[in-house]
PDB file of N, CA, C and O in Angstrom:
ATOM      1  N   UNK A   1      38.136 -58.391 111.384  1.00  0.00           N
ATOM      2  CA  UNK A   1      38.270 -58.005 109.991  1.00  0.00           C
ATOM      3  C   UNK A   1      39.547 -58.619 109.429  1.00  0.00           C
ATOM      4  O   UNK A   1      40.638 -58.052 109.487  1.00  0.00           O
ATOM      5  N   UNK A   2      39.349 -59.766 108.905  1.00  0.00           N
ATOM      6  CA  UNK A   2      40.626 -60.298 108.091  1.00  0.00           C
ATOM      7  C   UNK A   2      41.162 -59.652 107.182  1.00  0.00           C
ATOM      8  O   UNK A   2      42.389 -59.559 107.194  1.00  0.00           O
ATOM      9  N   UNK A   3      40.449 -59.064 106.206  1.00  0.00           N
ATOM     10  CA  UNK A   3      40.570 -58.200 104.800  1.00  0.00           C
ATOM     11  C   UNK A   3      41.040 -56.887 104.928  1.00  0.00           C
ATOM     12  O   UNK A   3      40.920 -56.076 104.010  1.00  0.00           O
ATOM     13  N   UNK A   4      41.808 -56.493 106.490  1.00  0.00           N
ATOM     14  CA  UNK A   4      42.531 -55.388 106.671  1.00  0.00           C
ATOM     15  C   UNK A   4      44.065 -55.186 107.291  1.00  0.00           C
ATOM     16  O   UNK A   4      44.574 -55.632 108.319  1.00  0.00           O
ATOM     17  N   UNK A   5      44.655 -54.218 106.102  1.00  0.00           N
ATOM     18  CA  UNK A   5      45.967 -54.305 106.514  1.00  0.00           C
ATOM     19  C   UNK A   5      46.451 -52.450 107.249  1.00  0.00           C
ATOM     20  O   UNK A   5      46.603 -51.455 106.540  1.00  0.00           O
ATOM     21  N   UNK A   6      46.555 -52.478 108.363  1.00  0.00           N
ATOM     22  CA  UNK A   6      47.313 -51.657 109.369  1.00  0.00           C
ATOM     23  C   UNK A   6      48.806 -51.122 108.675  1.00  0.00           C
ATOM     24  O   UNK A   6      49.808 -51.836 108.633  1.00  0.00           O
ATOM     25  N   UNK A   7      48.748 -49.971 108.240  1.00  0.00           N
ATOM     26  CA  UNK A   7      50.112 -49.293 107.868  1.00  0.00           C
ATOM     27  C   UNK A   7      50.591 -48.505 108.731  1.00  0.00           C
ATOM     28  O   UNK A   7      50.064 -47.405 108.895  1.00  0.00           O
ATOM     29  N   UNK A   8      51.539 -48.841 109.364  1.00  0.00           N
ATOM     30  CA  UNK A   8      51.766 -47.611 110.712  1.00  0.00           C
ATOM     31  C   UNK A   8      53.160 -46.899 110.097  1.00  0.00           C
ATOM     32  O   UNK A   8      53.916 -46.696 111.047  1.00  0.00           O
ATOM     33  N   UNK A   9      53.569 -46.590 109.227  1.00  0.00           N
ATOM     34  CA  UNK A   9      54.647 -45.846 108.303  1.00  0.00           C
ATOM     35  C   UNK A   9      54.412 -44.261 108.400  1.00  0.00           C
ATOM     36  O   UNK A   9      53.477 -43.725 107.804  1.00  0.00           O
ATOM     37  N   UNK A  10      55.137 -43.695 109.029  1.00  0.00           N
ATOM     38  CA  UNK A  10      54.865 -42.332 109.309  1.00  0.00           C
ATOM     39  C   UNK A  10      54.817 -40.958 107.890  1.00  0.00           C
ATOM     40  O   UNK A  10      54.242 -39.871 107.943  1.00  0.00           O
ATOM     41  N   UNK A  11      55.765 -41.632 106.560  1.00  0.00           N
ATOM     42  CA  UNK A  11      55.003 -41.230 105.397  1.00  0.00           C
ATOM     43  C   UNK A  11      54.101 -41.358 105.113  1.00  0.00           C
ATOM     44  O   UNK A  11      53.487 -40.478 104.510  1.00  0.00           O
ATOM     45  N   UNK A  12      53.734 -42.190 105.328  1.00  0.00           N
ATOM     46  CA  UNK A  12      51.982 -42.799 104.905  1.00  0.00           C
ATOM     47  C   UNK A  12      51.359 -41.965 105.603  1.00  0.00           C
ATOM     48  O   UNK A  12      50.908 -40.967 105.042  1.00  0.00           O
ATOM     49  N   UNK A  13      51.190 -42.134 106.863  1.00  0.00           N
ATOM     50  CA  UNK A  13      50.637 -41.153 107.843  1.00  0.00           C
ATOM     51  C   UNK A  13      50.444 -39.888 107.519  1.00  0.00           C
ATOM     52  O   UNK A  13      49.346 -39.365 107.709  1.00  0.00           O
ATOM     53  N   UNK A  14      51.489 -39.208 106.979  1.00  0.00           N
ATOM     54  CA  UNK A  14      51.918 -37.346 106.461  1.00  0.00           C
ATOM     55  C   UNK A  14      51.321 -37.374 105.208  1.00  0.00           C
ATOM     56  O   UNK A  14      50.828 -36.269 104.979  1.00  0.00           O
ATOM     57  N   UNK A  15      51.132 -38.237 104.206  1.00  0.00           N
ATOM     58  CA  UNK A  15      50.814 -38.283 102.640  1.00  0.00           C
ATOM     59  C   UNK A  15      48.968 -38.659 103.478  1.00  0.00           C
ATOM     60  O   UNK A  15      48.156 -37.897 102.952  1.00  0.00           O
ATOM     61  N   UNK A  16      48.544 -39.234 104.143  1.00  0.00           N
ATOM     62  CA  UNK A  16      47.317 -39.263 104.550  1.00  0.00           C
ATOM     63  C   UNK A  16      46.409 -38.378 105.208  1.00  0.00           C
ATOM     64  O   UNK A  16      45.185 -38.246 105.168  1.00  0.00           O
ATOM     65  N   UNK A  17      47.226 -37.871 105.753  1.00  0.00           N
ATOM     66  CA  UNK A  17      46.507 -36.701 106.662  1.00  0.00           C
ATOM     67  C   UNK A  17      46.232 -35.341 105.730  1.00  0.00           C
ATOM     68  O   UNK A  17      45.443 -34.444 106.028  1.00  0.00           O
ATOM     69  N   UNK A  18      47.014 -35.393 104.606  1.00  0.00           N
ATOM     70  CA  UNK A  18      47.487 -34.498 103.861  1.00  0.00           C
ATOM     71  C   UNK A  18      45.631 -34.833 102.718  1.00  0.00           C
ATOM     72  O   UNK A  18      44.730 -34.008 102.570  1.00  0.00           O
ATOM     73  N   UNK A  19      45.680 -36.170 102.193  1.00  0.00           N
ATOM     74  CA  UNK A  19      44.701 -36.516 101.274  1.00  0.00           C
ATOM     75  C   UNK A  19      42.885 -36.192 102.327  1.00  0.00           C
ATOM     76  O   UNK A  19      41.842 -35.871 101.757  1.00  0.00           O
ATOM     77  N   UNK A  20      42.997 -36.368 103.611  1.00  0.00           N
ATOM     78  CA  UNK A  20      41.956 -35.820 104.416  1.00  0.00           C
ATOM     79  C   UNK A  20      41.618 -34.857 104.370  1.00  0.00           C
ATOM     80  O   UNK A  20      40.403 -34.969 104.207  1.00  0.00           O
ATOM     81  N   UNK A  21      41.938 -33.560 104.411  1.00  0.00           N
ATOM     82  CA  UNK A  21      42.166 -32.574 104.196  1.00  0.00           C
ATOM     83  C   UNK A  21      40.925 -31.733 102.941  1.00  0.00           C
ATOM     84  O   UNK A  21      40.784 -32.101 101.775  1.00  0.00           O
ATOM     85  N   UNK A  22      40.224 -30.653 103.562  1.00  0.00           N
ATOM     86  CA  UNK A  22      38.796 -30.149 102.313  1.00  0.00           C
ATOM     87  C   UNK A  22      39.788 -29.640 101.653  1.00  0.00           C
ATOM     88  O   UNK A  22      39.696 -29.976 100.472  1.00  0.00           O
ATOM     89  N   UNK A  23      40.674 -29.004 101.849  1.00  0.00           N
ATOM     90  CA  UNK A  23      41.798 -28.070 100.704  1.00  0.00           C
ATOM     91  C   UNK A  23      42.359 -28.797  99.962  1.00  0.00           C
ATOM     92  O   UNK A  23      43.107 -28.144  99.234  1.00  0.00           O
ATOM     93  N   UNK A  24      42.400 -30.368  99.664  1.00  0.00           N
ATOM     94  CA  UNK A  24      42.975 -30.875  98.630  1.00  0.00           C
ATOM     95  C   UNK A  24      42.348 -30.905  97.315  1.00  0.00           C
ATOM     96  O   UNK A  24      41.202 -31.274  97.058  1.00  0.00           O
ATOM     97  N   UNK A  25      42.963 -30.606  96.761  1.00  0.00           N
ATOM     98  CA  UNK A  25      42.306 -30.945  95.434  1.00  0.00           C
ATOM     99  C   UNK A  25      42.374 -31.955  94.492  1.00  0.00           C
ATOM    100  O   UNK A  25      43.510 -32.289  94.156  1.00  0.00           O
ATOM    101  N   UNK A  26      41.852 -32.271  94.209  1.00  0.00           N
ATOM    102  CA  UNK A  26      41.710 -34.216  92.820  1.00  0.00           C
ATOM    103  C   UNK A  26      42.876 -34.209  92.462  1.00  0.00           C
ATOM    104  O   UNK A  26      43.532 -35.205  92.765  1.00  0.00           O
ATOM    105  N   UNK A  27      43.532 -33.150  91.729  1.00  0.00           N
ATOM    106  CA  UNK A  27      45.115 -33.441  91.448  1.00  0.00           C
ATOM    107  C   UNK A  27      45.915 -33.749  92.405  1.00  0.00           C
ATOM    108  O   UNK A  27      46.595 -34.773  92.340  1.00  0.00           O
ATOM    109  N   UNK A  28      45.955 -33.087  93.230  1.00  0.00           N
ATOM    110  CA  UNK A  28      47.022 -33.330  94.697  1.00  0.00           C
ATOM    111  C   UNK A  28      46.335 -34.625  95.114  1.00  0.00           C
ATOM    112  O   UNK A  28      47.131 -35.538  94.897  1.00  0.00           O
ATOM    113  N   UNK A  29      45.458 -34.983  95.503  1.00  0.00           N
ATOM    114  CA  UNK A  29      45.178 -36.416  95.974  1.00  0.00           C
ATOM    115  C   UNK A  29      45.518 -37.286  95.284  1.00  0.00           C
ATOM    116  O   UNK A  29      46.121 -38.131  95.946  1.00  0.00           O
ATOM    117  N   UNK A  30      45.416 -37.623  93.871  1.00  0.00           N
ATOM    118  CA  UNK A  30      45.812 -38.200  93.046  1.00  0.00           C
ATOM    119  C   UNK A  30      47.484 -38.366  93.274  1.00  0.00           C
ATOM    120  O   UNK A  30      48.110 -39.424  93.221  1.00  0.00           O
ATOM    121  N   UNK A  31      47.891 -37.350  93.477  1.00  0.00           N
ATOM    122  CA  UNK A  31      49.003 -37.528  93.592  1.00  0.00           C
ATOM    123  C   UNK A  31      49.515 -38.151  94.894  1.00  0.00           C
ATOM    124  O   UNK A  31      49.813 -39.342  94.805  1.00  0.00           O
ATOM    125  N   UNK A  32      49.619 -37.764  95.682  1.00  0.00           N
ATOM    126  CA  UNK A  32      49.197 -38.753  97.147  1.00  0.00           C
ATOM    127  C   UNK A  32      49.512 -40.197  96.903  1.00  0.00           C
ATOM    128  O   UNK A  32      50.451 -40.992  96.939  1.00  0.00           O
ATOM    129  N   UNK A  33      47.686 -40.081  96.521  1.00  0.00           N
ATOM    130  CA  UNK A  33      47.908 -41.727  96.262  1.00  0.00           C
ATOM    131  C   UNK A  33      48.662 -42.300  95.790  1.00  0.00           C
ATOM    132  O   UNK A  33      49.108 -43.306  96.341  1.00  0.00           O
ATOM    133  N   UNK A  34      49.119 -41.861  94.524  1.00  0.00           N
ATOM    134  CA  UNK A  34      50.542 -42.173  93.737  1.00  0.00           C
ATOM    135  C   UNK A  34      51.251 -43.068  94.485  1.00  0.00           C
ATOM    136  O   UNK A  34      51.304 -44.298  94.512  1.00  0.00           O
ATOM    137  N   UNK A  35      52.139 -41.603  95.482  1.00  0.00           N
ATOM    138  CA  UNK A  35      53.053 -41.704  96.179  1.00  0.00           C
ATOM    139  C   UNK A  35      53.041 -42.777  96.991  1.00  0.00           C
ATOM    140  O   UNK A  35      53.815 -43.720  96.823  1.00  0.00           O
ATOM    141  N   UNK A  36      51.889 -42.711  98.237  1.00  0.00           N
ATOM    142  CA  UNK A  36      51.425 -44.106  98.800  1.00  0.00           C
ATOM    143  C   UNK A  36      51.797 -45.150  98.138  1.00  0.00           C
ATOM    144  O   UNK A  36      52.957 -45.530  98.299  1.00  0.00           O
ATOM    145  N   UNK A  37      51.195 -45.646  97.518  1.00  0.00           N
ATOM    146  CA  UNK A  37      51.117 -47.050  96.282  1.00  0.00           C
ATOM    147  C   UNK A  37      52.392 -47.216  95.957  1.00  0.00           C
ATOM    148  O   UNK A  37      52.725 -48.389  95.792  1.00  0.00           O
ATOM    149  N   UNK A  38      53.580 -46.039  95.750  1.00  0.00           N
ATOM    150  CA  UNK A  38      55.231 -46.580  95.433  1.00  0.00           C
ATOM    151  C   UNK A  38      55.624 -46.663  97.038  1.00  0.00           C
ATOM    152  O   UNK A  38      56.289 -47.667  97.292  1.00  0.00           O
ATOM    153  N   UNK A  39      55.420 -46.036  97.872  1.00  0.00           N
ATOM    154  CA  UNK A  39      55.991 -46.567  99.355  1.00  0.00           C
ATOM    155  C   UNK A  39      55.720 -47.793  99.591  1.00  0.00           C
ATOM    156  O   UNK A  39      56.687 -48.452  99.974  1.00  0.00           O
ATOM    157  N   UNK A  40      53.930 -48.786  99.422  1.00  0.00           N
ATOM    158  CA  UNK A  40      53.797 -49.715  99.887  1.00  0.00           C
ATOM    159  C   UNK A  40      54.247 -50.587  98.694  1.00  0.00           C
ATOM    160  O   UNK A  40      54.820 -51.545  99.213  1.00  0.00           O
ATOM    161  N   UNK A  41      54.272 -50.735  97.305  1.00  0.00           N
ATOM    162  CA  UNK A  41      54.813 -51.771  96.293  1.00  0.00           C
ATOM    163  C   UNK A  41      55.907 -52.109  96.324  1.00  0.00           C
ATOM    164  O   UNK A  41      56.321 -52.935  95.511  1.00  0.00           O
TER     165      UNK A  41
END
């Protein structure tokens, strides 16, 4: 798989495990992702 990039960042990891999760809700994931996206930019 060329078209994949491996993040082994242990925020990422905690903000991910967190977005897995049935108890999240669209806002909180949203937010997540956010967060993600300013760690990796």
């Amino acid at each position: 798989m060329e078209n994949v990039t491996v993040v082994d960042h242990p925020l990422v990891r905690h903000k991910l495990s967190h977005m897995r999760r049935k108890e999240t809700d669209s806002a909180r994931f949203r937010l997540l992702l956010r967060e993600i996206s300013l760690l990796l930019g």
